[in-house]
N, C-alpha and C positions, 0 to 999 in steps of 0.2 A: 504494500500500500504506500499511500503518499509519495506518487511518482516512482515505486520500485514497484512494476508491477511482473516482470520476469522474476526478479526474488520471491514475491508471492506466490507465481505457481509455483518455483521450485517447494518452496517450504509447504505448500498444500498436497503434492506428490508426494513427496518426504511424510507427511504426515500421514497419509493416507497408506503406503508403503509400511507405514509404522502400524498401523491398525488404529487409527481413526476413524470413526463412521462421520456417512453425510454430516447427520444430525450432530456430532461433537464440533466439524467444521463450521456446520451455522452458528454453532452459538459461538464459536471461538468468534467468528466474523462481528456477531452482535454485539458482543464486546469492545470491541474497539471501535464502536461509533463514540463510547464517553470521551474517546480518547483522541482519535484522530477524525471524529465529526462526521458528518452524514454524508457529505459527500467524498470521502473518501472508503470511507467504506459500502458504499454502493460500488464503487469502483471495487472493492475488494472481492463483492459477489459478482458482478461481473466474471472476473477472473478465475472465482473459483468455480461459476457455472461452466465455465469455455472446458476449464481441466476439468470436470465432472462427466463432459458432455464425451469429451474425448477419448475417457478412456471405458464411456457407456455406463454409466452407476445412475445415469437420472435421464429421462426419455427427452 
């Protein structure tokens, strides 16, 4: 996030590789709106729909 958005998929593969489900990855995302604000983390589900979508785990 916040203009790393190659970092974030790495780290959402990594995480996912690691045994993270969707739903842990949502909320991890949900979390960091206090943090880094709504609009950057819109952009963070973005990115982690694209790597969701990629490697087939969400239709």
């Amino acid at each position: 996030m916040l203009r790393k958005p190659n970092q974030l998929r790495h780290h959402i593969e990594g995480a996912l590789n690691n045994g993270c489900s969707v739903d842990e990855i949502r909320g991890i995302l949900l979390q960091t709106a206090v943090y880094c604000g709504l609009p950057a983390t819109g952009e963070g589900f973005s990115v982690a729909e694209e790597v969701l979508r990629e490697l087939a785990l969400i239709g």
